[in-house]
C-alpha positions in Angstrom: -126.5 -81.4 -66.0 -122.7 -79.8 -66.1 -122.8 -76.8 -63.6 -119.4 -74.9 -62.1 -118.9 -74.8 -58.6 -116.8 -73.0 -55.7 -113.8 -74.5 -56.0 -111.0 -75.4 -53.1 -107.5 -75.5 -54.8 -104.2 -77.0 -53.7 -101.2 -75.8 -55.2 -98.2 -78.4 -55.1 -95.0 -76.6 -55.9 -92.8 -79.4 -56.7 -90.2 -78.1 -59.1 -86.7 -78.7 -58.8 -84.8 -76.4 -56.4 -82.2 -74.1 -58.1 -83.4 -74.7 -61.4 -86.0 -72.4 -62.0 -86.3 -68.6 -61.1 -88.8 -69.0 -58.3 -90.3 -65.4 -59.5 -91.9 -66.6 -62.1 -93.2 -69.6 -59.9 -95.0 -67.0 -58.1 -95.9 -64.7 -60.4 -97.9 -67.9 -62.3 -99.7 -69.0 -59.3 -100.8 -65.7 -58.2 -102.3 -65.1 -62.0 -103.7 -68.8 -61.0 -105.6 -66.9 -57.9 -106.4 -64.0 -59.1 -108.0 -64.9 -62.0 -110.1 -67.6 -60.4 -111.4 -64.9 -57.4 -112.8 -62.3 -60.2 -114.6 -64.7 -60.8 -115.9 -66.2 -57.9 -114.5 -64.7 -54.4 -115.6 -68.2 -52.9 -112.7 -70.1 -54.4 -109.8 -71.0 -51.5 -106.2 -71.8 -51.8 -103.4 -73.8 -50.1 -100.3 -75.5 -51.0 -98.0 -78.1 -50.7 -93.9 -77.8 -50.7 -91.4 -80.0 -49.2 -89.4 -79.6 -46.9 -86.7 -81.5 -45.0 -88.7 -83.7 -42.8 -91.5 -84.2 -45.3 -94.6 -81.8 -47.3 -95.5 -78.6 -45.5 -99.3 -77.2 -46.3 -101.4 -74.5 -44.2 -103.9 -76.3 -41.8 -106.9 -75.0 -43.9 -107.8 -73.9 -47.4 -107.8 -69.8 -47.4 -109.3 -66.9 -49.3 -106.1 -64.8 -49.5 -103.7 -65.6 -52.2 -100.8 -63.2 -51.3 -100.7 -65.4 -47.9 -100.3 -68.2 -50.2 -97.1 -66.4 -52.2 -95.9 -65.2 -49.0 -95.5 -68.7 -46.9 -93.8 -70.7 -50.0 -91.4 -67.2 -49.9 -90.6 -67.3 -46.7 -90.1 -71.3 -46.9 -88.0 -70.8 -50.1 -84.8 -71.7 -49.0 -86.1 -74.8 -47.0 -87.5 -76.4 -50.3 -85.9 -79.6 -51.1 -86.4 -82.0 -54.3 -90.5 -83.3 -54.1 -92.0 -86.6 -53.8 -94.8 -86.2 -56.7 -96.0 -89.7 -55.0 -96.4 -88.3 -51.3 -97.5 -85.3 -52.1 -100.7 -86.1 -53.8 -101.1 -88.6 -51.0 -101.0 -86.1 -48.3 -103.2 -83.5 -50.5 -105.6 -86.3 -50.6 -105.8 -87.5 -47.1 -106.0 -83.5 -46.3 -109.1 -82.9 -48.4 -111.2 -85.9 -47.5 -110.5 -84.0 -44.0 -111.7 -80.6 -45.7 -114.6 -82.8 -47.5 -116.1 -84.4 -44.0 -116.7 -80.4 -42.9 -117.5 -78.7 -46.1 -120.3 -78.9 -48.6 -121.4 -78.1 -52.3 -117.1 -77.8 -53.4 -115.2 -78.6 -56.2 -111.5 -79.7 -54.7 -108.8 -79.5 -57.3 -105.1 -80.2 -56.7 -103.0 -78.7 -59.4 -99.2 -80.0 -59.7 -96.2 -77.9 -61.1 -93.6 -80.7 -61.7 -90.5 -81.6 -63.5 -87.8 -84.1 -64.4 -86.0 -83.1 -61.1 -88.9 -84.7 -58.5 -88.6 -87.9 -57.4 -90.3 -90.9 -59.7 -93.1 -92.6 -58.5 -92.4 -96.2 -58.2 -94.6 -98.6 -59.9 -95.4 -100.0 -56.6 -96.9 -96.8 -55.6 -99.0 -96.3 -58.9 -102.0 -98.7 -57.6 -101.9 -97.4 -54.4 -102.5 -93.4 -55.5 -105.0 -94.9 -58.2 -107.6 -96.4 -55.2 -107.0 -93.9 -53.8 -108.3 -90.9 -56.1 -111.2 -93.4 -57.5 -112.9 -93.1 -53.4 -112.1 -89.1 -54.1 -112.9 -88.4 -58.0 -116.3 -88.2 -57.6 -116.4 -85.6 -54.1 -115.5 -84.0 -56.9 -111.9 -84.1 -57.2 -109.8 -83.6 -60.0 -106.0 -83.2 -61.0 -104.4 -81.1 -63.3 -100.9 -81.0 -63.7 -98.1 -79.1 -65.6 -94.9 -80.6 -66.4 -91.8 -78.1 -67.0 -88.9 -79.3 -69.2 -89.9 -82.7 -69.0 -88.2 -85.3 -70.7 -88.8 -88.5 -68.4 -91.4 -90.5 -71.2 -91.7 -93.4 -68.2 -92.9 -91.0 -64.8 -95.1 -88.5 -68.2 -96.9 -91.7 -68.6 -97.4 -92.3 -64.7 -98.9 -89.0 -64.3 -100.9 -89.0 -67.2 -102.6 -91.7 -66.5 -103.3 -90.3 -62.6 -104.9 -86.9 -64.2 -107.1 -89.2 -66.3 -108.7 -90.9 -64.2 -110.4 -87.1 -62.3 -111.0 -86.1 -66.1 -107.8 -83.4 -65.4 -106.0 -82.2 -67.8 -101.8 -82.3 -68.2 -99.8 -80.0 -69.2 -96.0 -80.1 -71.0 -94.4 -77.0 -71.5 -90.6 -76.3 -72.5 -90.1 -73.0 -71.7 -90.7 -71.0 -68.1 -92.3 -68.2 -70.4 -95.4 -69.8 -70.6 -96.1 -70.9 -67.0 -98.7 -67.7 -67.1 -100.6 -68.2 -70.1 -100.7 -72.2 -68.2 -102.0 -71.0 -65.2 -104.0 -69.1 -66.7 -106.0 -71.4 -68.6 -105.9 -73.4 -65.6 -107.6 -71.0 -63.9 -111.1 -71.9 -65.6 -113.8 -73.8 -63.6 -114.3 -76.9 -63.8 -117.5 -78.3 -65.3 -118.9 -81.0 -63.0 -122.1 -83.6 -63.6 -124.6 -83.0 -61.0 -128.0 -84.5 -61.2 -131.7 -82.1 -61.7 -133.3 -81.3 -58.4 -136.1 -83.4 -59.4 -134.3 -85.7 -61.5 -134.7 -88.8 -58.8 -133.6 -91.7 -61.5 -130.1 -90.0 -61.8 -129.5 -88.5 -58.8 -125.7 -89.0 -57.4 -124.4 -92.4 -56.3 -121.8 -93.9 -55.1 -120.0 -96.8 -55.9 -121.1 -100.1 -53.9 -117.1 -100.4 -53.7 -116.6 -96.8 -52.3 -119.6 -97.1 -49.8 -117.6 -98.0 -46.8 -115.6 -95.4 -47.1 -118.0 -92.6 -47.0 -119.7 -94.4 -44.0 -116.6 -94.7 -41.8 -115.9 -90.4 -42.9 -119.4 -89.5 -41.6 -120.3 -88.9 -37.7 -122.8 -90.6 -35.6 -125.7 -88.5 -33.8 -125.5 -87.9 -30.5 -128.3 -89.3 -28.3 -129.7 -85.9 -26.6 -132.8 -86.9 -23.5 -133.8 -82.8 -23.3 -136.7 -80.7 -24.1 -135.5 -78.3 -26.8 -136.9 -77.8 -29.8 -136.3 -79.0 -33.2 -133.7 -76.6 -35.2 -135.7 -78.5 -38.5 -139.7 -78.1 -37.5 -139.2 -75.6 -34.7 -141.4 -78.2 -32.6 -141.0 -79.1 -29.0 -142.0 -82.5 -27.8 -141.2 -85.8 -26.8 -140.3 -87.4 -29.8 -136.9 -88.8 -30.2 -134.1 -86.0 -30.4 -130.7 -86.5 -31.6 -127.2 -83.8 -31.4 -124.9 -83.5 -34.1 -121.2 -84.2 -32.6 -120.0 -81.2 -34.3 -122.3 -78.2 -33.6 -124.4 -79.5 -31.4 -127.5 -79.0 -33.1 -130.7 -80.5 -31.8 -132.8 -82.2 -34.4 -135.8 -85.2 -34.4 -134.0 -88.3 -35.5 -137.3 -88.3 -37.9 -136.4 -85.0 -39.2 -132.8 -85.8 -40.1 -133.8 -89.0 -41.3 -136.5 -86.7 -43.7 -133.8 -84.0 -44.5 -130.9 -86.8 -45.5 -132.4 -87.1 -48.9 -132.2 -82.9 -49.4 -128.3 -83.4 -48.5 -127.4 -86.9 -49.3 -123.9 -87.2 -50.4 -125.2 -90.3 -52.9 -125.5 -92.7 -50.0 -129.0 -92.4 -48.4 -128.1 -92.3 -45.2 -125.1 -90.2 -44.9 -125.8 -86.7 -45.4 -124.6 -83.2 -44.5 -125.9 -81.4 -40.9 -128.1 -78.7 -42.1 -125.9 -76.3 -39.9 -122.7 -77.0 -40.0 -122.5 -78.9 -43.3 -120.6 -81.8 -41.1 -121.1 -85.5 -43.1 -123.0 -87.3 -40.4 -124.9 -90.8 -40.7 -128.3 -92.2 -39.3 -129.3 -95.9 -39.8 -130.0 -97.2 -43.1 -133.7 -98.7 -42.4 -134.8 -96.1 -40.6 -134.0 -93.6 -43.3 -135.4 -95.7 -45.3 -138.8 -95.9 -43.5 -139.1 -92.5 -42.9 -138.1 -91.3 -46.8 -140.8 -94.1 -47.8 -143.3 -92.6 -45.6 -143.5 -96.4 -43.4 -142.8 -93.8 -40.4 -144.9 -90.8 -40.2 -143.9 -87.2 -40.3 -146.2 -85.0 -38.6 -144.6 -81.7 -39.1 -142.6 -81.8 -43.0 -139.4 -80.0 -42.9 -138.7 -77.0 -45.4 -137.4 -77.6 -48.3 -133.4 -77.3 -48.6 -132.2 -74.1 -50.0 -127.8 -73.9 -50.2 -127.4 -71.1 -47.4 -124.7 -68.8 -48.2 -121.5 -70.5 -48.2 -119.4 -68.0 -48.6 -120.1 -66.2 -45.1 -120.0 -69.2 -43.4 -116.5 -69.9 -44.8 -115.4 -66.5 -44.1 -116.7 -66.3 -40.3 -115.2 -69.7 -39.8 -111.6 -68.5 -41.0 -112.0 -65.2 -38.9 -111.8 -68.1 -35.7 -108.5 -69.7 -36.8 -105.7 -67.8 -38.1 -103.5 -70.8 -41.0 -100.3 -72.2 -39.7 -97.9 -74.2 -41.9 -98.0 -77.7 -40.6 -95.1 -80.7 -41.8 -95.7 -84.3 -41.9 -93.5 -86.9 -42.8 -93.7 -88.0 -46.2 -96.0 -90.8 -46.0 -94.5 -92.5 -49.4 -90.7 -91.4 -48.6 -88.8 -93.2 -51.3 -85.1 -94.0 -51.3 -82.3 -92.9 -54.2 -81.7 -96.8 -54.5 -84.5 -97.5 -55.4 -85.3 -94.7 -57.9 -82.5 -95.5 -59.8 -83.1 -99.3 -59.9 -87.0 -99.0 -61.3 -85.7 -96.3 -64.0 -82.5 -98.5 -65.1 -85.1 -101.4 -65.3 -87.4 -98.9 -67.3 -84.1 -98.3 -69.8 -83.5 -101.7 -70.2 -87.5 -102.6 -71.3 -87.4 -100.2 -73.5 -84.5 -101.9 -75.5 -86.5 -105.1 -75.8 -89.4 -103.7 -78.1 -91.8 -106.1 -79.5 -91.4 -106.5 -83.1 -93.0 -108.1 -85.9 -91.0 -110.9 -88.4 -91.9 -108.7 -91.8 -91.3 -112.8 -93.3 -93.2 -115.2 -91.2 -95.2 -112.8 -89.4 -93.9 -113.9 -86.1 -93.5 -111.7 -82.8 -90.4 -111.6 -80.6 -88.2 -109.1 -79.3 -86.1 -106.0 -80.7 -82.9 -107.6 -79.1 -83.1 -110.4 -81.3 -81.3 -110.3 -84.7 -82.9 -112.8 -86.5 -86.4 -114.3 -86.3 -86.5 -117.5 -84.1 -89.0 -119.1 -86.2 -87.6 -118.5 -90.0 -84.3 -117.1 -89.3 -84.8 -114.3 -91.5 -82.6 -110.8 -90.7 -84.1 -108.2 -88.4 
């Protein structure tokens, strides 16, 4: 079934510097915010910009959109021309971060581009496409909105990115509608989700993307005390285990019996029933427990989503954002750039054509047909 979710959204300012009133930037992205919080005061925000030394973002997804309008202010004049390529590598590589802590989101990273940003070399293209296939189904998706675009060769490049997370792309040619953009951008997402009790279609993940997950998740802690179970309350001897990241003490059984509540669409990687942290038990003993080949004397409750929203909020109250810069880990160089889009020119020159005599297929450069001779 389709269902909307709280949504986590990165906003990746990379428009030209100079060439755009930045006013109306702001004023589209904070229609972007506001309209998505009436809605649902779980949604987050961040952004992306760049800077000299590479893309700046906050440290952490936040609830408060004028933050958001305030730090790409106060950075304004520090904004240099984007790499479209580098920036949604970093966004990505942030959210799988945001993803191992974080449960039950939607992450979106929406792009405001134009003719001005740096290409994305071909070389890059497979890279960012493995990429967003591990991510697409977390979910992630990409939308992006192209202003005064006239570059045919990068609008098929990223295109064919915002396919493959079922996004949507955007080609406007005048500032004026950057609101009523945003604005429609501003709708949740439908995402596929399986029925509680639908077993046969419940989520998966690819055999190719399995590794992946499995390396993102934590290992249990060993943990030799006498405390009870934070699952069945019960305190024996039975084999206990921590979680490395709240230091929750469970039965191994337990989290073995809880993983299939929270599986992620791997049976044994699953979220810590406190602190929503992906963590991982071994495969055959998951499997014996869920099968019933290791008995569960005490069944845990069943899972019920806690409320997200206060945990979110209390765990921002801790940490105040701070803009952080990394290098741009797909810098490109002008040499480059301009090589791949006079190589791009030149292609599109040499269009294949069909002989309207002999039916033969060559090139557009070629003034008569090979074969027959006849004029093209």
């Amino acid at each position: 079934m389709e269902v909307r979710k709280s949504e986590d959204n990165m906003i990746f300012c990379g428009v030209t510097p100079g060439l755009v009133k930045m006013n109306r930037i702001y004023n589209a992205f904070s229609v972007f915010m506001k309209a998505k919080q009436e809605v649902d005061i779980s949604d987050r925000f961040n952004f992306i910009i760049f800077q000299n030394q590479g893309p700046s973002y906050l440290d952490h997804f936040i609830f408060e959109p004028k933050y958001i309008i305030d730090s790409i202010k106060a950075s304004e004049k520090r904004i240099v021309k984007s790499n479209i390529a580098g920036g949604i590598f970093v966004a990505i590589t942030f959210i799988i971060d945001v993803y191992k802590k974080i449960s039950d989101k939607v992450f979106r990273l929406i792009i405001l581009t134009d003719d001005g940003a740096h290409k994305i070399p071909s070389q890059y293209i497979t890279i960012l496409e493995d990429l967003i296939d591990k991510v697409k189904d977390m979910p992630f998706i990409i939308d992006i909105v192209r202003l005064n675009s006239y570059d045919t060769q990068e609008k098929e490049k990223l295109i064919k990115l915002v396919q493959l997370t079922k996004g949507k792309f955007y080609e406007i040619d005048n500032i004026k509608q950057l609101n009523s953009t945003f604005s429609s951008l501003s709708k949740k997402k439908l995402v596929t989700v399986p029925g509680y009790f639908d077993k046969e279609n419940a989520k998966r993940i690819s055999e190719r993307n399995i590794p992946f997950y499995v390396n993102l998740a934590d290992d249990f802690i060993n943990y030799k005390g006498n405390a009870a179970c934070a699952i069945c309350f019960q305190k024996d001897n039975d084999e206990k285990i921590k979680c490395p990241s709240c230091d929750i003490i469970i039965h191994k059984r337990c989290g073995a019996f809880w993983a299939e509540m929270t599986s992620i669409g791997i049976s044994y990687v699953f979220r810590c029933h406190n602190c929503f942290n992906l963590i991982k038990l071994d495969e055959q003993f998951v499997y014996d427990v869920q099968t019933g080949r290791i008995h569960m004397d005490t069944i845990p409750e069943e899972f019920t989503i806690g409320d997200m929203l206060n945990y979110l909020t209390e765990l921002e109250k801790k940490r105040k954002p701070k803009i952080i810069q990394v290098n741009d880990p797909m810098a490109i160089e002008e040499e480059t750039e301009e090589k791949e889009q006079n190589e791009y020119k030149t292609n599109k020159k040499e269009k294949k054509i069909i002989c309207s005599n002999c039916g033969n297929i060559t090139t557009s450069t070629n003034k008569q047909c090979p074969k027959c001779f006849f004029p093209l």
